[in-house]
N, C-alpha and C positions, 0 to 999 in steps of 0.2 A: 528272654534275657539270659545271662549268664549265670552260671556256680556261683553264690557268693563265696564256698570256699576254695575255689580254684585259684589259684595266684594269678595276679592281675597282671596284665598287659599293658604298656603304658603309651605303646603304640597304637594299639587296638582302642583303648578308650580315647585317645587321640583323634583314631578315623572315624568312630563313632561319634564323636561330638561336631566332627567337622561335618560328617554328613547330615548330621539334625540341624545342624547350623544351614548348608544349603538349602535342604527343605525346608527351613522357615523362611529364606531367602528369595524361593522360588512361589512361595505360596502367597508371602506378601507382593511379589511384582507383582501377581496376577491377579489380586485384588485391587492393587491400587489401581495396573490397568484397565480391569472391566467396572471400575468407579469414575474412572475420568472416562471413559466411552460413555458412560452413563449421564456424566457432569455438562459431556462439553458437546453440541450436536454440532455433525459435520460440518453447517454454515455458519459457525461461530454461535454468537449468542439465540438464532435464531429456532426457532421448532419450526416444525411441520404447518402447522394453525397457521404461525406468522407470515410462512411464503404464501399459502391462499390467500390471504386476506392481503399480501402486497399486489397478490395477481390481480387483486379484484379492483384493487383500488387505481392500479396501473388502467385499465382497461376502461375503467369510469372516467379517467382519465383523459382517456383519447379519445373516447367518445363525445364528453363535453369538446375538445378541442374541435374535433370533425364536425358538433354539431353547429359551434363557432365558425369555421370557417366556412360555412356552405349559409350563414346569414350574413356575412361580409359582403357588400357588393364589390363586383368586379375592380369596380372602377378604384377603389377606396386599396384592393389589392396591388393593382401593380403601384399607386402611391406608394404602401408599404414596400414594395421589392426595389420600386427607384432607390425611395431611401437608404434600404440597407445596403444596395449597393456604391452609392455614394459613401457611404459609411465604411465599407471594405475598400474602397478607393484611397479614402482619405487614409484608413490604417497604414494600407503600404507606400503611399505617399510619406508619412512620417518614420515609416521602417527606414526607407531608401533613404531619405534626410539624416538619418541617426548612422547607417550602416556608412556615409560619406562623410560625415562629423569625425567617427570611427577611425578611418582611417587616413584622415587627414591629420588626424592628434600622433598617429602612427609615424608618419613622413617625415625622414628627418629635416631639421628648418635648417634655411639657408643664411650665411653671414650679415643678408639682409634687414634679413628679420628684427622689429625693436622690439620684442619680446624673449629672442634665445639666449639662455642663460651664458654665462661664462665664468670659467674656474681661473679663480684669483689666486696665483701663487701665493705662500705663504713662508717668508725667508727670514 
């Protein structure tokens, strides 16, 4: 430290205060960062434990699936795949209905029409 009876500086204790002030500045970042490294694990909420135990469960998973599908009889399958495909038929059958609905609301109407509006002067 310095003389205390040397005559003070009032710039000097100035840059002095501002440098203790950085270093407590820089000391706190780097705490609070290797506390949230510590807080928050890469996969969000999740640890280390929690991913095996999803792997595992994943796996069990598809195993019962695999072991389902291979006591399916054939025949019972392609019923399933009829359906679903009937089922993706019927979806874009209703897309394509909706997408010409669409733009038929779009189209301007003709003088014809007992539906199109008209603007009633107002004098």
């Amino acid at each position: 430290m310095s003389d205390p009876t040397a005559p003070t500086d009032p710039l000097a204790a100035l840059r002095e205060q501002i440098r203790a002030t950085t270093d407590a500045a820089e000391r706190l970042a780097a705490e609070t960062a290797g506390a949230r490294a510590q807080e928050v694990p890469p996969a969000g909420w999740a640890t280390p434990d929690d991913q095996a135990a999803r792997q595992q469960e994943l796996q069990a998973l598809v195993a019962l699936v695999e072991a389902l599908r291979e006591l399916v009889p054939a025949e019972l399958k392609d019923q399933v795949r009829d359906v679903l495909r009937q089922l993706l038929l019927l979806t874009r059958a209703l897309i394509d209905w909706w997408v010409e609905r669409m733009d038929e609301a779009g189209a301007p109407r003709t003088a014809e029409d007992p539906d199109r509006v008209q603007d009633i002067p107002i004098t």
